[in-house]
C-alpha positions in Angstrom: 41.6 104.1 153.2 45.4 103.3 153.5 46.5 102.1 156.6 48.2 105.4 157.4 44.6 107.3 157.5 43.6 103.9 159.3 45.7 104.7 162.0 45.3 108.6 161.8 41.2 108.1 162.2 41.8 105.8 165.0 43.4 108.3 166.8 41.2 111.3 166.3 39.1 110.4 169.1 39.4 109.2 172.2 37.1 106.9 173.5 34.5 107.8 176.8 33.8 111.2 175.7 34.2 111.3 172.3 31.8 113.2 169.8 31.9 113.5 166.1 30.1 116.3 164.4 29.1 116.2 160.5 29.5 119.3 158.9 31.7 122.0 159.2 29.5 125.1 159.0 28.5 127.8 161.3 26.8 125.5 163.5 29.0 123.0 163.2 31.8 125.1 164.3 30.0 126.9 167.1 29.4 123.2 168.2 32.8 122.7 168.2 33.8 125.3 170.5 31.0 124.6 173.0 31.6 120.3 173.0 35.4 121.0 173.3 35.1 123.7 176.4 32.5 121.2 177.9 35.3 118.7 178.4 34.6 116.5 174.9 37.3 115.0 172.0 35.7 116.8 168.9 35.9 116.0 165.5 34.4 118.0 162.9 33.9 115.9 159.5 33.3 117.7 156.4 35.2 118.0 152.9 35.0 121.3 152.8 37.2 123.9 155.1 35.2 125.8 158.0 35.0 129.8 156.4 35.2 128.8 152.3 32.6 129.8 149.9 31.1 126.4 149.8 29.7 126.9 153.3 26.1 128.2 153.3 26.9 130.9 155.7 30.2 132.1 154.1 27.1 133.9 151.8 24.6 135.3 153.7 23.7 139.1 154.9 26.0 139.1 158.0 22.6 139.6 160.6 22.8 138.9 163.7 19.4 139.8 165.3 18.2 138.7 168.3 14.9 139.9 167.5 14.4 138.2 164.2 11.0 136.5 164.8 9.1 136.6 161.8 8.4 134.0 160.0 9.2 133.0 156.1 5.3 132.3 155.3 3.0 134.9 157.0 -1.1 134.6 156.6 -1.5 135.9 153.1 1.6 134.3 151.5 -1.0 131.9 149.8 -2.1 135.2 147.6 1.1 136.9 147.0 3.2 133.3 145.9 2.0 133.2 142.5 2.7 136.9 141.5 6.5 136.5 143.5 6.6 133.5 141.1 5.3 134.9 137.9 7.6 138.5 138.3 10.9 136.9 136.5 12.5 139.5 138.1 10.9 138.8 141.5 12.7 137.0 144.6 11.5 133.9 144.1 12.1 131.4 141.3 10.8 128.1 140.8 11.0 126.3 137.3 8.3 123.8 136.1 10.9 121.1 135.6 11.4 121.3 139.7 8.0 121.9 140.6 7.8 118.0 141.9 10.9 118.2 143.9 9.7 121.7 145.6 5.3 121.1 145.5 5.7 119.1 148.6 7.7 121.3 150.5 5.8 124.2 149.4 2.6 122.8 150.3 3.8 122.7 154.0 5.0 125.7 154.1 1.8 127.0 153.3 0.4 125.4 155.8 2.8 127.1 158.2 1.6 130.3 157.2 -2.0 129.6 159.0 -2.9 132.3 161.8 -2.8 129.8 164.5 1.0 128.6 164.0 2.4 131.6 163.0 2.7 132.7 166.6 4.2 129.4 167.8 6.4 129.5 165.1 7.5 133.4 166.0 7.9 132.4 169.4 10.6 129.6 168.5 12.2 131.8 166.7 12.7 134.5 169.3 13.6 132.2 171.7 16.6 130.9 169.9 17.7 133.9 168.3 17.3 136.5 171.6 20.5 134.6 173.0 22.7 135.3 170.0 25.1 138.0 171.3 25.3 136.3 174.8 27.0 133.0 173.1 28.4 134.4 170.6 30.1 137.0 172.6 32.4 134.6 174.2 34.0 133.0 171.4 34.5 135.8 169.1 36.2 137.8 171.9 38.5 134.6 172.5 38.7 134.2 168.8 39.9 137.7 169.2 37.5 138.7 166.0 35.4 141.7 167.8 36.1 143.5 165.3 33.6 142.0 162.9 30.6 143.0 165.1 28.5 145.9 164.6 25.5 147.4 166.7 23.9 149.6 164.3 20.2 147.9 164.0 18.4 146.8 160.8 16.4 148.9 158.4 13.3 147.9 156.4 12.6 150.5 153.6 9.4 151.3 151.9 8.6 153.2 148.7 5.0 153.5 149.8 5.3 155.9 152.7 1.9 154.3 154.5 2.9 150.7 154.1 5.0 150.8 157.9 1.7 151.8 159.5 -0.1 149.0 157.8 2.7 146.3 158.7 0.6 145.8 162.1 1.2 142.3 162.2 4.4 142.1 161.8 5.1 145.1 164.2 2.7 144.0 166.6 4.5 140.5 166.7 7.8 141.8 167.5 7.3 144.3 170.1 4.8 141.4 171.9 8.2 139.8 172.6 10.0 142.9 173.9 11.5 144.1 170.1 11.8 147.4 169.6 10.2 148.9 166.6 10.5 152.3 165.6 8.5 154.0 162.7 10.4 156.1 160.3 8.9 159.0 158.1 11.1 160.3 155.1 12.9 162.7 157.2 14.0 160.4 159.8 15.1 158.0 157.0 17.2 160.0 155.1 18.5 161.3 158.2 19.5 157.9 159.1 20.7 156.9 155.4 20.8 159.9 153.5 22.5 157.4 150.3 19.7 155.7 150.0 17.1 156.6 147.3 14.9 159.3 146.8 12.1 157.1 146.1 11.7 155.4 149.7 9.4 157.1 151.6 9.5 155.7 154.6 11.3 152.9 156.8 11.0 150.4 160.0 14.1 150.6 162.0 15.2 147.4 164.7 17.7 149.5 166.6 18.7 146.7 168.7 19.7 144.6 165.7 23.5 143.6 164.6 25.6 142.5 161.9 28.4 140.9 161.0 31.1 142.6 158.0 32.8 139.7 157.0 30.3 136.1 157.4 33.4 134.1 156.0 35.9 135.1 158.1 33.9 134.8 161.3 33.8 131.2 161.0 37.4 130.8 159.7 38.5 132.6 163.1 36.0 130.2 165.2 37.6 127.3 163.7 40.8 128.6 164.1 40.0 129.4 168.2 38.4 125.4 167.9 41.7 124.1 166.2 43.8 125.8 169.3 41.4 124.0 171.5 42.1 120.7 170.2 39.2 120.2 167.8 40.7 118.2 164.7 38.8 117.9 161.2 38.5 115.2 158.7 38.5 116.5 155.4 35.8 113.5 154.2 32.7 113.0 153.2 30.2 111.1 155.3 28.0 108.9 154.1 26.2 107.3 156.6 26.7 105.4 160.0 27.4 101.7 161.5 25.6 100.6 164.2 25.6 98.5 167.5 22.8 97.5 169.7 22.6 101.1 171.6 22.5 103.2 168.1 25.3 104.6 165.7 29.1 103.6 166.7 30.8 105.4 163.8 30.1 108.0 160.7 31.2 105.9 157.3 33.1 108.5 155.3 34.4 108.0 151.9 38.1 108.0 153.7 36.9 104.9 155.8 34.8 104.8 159.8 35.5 107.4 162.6 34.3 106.0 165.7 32.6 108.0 168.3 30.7 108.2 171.6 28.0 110.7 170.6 27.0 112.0 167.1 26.1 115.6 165.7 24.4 115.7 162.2 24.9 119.8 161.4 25.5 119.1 157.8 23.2 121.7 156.4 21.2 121.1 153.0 22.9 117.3 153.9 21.3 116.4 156.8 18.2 115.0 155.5 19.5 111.6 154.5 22.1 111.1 157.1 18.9 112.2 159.7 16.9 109.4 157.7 19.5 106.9 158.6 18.6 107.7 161.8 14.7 107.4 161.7 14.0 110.8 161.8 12.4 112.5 158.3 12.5 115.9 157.9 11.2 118.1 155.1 14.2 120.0 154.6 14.8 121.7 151.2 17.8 123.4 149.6 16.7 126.7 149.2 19.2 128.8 147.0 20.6 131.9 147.9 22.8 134.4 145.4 24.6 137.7 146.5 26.8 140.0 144.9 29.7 142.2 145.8 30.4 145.3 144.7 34.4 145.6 145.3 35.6 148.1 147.2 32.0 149.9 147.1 31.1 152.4 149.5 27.7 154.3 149.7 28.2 155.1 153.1 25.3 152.5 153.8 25.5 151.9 158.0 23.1 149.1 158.8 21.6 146.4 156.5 19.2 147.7 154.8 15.9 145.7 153.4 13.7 146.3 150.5 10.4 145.5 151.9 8.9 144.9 148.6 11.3 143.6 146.6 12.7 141.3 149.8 16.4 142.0 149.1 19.2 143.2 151.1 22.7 145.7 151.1 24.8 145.4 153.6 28.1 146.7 154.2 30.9 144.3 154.0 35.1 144.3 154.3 35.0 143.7 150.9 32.4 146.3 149.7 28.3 146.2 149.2 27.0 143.1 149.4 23.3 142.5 148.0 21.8 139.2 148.7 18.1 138.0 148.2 16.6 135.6 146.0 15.3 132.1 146.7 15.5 129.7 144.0 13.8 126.2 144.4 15.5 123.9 142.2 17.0 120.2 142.0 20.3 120.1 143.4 21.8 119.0 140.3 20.9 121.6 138.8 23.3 124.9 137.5 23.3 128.0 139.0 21.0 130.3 137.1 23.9 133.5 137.7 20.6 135.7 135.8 19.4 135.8 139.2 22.9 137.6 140.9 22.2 140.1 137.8 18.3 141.3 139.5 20.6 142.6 142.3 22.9 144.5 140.4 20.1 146.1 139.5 18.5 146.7 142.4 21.7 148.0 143.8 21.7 150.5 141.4 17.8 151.3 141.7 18.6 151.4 145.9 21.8 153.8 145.5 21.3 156.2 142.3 24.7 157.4 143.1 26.5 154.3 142.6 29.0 153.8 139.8 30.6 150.7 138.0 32.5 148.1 139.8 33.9 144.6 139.8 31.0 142.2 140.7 31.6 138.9 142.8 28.6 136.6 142.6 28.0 133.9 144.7 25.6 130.7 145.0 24.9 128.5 148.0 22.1 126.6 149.3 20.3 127.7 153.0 18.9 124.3 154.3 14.8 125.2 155.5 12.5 123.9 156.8 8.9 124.7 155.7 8.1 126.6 159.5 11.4 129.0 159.4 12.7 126.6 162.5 15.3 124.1 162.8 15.3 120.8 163.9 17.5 120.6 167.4 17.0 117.3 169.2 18.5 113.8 170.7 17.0 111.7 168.3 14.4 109.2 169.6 15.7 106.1 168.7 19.2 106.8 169.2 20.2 108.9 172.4 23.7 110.1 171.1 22.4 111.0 168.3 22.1 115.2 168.2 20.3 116.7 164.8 21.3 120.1 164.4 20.1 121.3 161.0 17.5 123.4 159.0 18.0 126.7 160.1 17.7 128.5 156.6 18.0 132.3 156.7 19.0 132.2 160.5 22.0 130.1 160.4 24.6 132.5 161.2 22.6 134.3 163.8 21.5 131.1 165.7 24.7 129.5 165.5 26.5 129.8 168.6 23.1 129.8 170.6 22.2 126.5 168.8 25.8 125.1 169.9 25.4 126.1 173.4 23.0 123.8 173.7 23.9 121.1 171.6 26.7 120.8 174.3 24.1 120.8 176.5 22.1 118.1 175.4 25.2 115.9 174.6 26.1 116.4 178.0 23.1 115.7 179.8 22.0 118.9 181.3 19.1 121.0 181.2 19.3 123.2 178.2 18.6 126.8 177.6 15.2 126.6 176.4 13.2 124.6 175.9 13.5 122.3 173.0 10.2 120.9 172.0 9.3 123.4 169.1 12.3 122.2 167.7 11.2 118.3 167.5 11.0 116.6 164.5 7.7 115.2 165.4 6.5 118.5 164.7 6.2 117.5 161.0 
C-alpha cells in the first residue's frame, strides 16, 4: 500500500465510534444507512461497487414480502430431491464432481426439513421479514427511489387446478402468522393475469406482498443516500483481521489495515472464512442463482408470478421480464453453466404463449444460505464488536434494511427489534 492510501485509510475512520463493514451488498448498504444515522464513522469495504452485477442482490426477483415464511426444505423434500436432481431441466442442479463440496450442506438441510423445526424456522423467518416495508420505507423515500416499489402481491400458479387446496401446510403456516392467503380458481386467475397461460388452472395469491422493478438500482440509490451521509468505501478486498487483547482492531485488505472500533462481516457467499477468523463456523454455501431478461418485454405481467411446480419466477422489471429460478450447487471455481439461463427462456415462453423473440440478458450470481433458510445475525461470542450479518439466501433483498436496523442496534448497545436468538450461530 503506498503511503498515499496509507494516509487515505488512516483517515477513513475516526476513532471512538468507528465501524467498518465488509461487504458492500444490500445488507451491507442498509447497514450503512442505519450505523451512519445512529451517530457512527462508516466504512463500507468491498471491491466491488454497491448496485453492479457482481452483487448477489443486483439479480434476484425484486420481492419484498413481509410474509415470506416458508422455508427452503419443507417435510417431504427428502422424496422429491432426487427427481428435482435427476430432471436436467429441473431447478436444481448438482454435478457429481461437487457432490463432496455440497453433501455436507445438503445433509443439513435435510435435517432442517423435519416437522418439528420447520415451524421455528417459519417463525424466524416471519419475524425478520414482517418489518421490511417499515425500515425500508425510510431510506428509499430519503433516497428519493419510491418509485421502485410496488404493492401488487405475489402470485403462485398451478397447472393442476386441485393442487392450492392440497398446499394445507404451506397455507395453514402463513395465515397462523397473520398472512393473507387467498385461493384462486381459473376465473379469478385469468381475471387477475389474463397473459398468463391457458394451462394454469388455478393460483394462490399473497395480496399483501411487494416488489421491487429495478433490484440493482435500489442499492445504487441507497449507497448514493449513504455516500451523502458520509459513509466512504474502500474499493479492497479483505482478507482477514489483526487483533489485540479485546478482539479484532482492523480488517487486513489487500490495499493494507483499516482500523476500526466495531466490525460488520455482511460479505455474503464470503463471510464464512472471515466469520471463522472469528471463531464462529457456519455452514454457509454458495448457492447459484441465473435469471434472464427479456429487453424491453411486456406481457402485461402485474405481480411476480411463481410456477409452483417448476419453482421459477417472472417478474416485471424497468428493463423488461425478468425470469429467475434455478439453484445450482457447485464449487466456486467453477464456470457458469449459461444452459441453465436457457430452461427459463423456455419456461418464459411455456408461461406466456404470446410472447415473441427478444434480446436475452443472462445473469449468474451466488445467494449465500444457510441450510435452515435463516441468517446468521449476532455479536459474536468471543469478540463483542464483532457483528455477523450474513446467509440470508433467497431473502436478501427483502430482509435487508430490517436486518440493518438492528445491526445498528446491536452495535450500539440497545435492545433490538426482535429477538435474536434464532439467528445464533450456535444453532448449527
Amino acid at each position: 500500500m503506498s503511503d498515499r492510501n496509507s494516509s487515505e485509510a488512516a483517515k477513513l475512520l475516526d476513532r471512538g465510534r468507528s465501524v467498518s463493514i465488509i461487504g458492500a451488498g444490500a445488507v451491507g448498504v442498509c447497514c450503512a444507512n442505519y450505523l451512519q444515522d445512529a451517530g457512527f464513522d462508516v466504512v463500507i469495504i468491498d471491491p466491488v461497487e454497491p448496485g453492479d452485477p457482481q452483487q448477489c442482490s443486483y439479480g434476484n426477483a425484486g420481492g419484498l414480502s413481509p410474509g415470506s415464511c416458508i422455508p427452503n426444505a419443507m417435510p417431504g423434500i427428502l422424496r422429491e430431491l432426487p427427481g428435482l436432481l435427476l430432471d436436467p431441466d429441473g431447478p436444481v442442479s448438482l454435478r457429481l464432481l461437487d457432490l463432496p463440496h455440497a453433501l455436507p450442506w445438503l445433509l443439513r438441510f435435510l435435517w432442517s426439513s423435519r416437522a418439528s423445526r420447520v415451524g421455528e424456522i417459519a417463525d424466524a423467518m416471519i419475524a425478520l421479514n414482517r418489518l421490511t416495508f417499515e425500515y425500508y420505507n425510510p431510506l428509499i423515500a430519503e433516497a428519493g427511489c419510491m418509485d421502485l416499489i410496488q404493492h401488487r402481491g405475489q402470485l403462485f400458479v398451478y397447472e393442476d387446478p386441485a393442487a392450492p387446496a392440497r398446499m394445507t401446510t404451506s397455507t395453514k403456516m402463513r395465515r397462523d402468522r397473520g398472512v393473507k392467503v387467498e385461493l384462486l380458481n381459473e376465473s379469478q386467475l385469468r381475471e387477475l393475469e389474463p397473459s398468463l397461460s391457458s394451462a394454469y388452472k388455478a393460483g394462490l395469491f399473497l395480496p399483501e406482498q411487494g416488489q421491487c422493478g429495478n433490484p440493482g438500482r435500489l442499492i445504487a440509490s441507497l449507497w448514493r443516500l449513504a455516500a451523502q451521509k458520509g459513509v466512504r468505501q474502500l474499493r479492497a478486498k479483505a482478507k482477514g483481521f489483526t487483533f489485540g487483547p479485546n478482539g479484532p482492531v482492523a480488517v487486513l485488505t489487500d490495499d493494507g489495515p483499516v482500523q476500526a472500533d466495531y466490525f460488520v462481516i455482511a460479505a455474503g457467499v464470503f463471510s464464512g472464512p472471515l466469520a471463522q477468523q472469528l471463531g464462529v463456523r457456519v455452514p454457509l454455501i454458495g448457492e447459484r442463482g441465473y435469471h434472464v431478461v427479456l429487453e424491453n418485454v411486456d406481457v402485461g405481467l402485474r405481480a411476480n408470478t411463481c410456477c409452483a411446480a417448476r419453482r421459477f419466477v417472472a417478474a416485471p422489471m424497468e428493463g423488461g421480464l425478468r425470469l429467475t429460478g434455478t439453484a445450482e450447487f457447485a464449487k466456486p471455481s467453477a464456470p457458469p453453466r449459461w444452459e441453465r439461463s436457457e430452461i427459463l427462456v423456455r419456461q418464459a415462453k411455456f408461461m406466456f404463449p404470446s410472447l415473441g423473440e427478444s434480446i436475452v440478458q443472462r445473469w449468474m450470481g451466488s445467494r449465500p444460505s444457510t441450510p435452515d433458510s435463516i441468517p446468521v445475525i449476532e455479536r459474536t461470542p468471543h469478540h463483542p464488536n464483532a457483528i455477523l450479518a450474513f446467509g440470508h439466501g433467497h431473502q436478501g433483498l427483502m430482509a435487508a434494511a430490517t436486518t440493518g436496523k438492528l445491526v445498528s442496534q446491536l452495535v450500539s448497545g440497545e435492545t433490538t427489534r426482535i429477538d435474536l436468538s434464532p439467528y445464533r450461530s450456535s444453532r448449527f
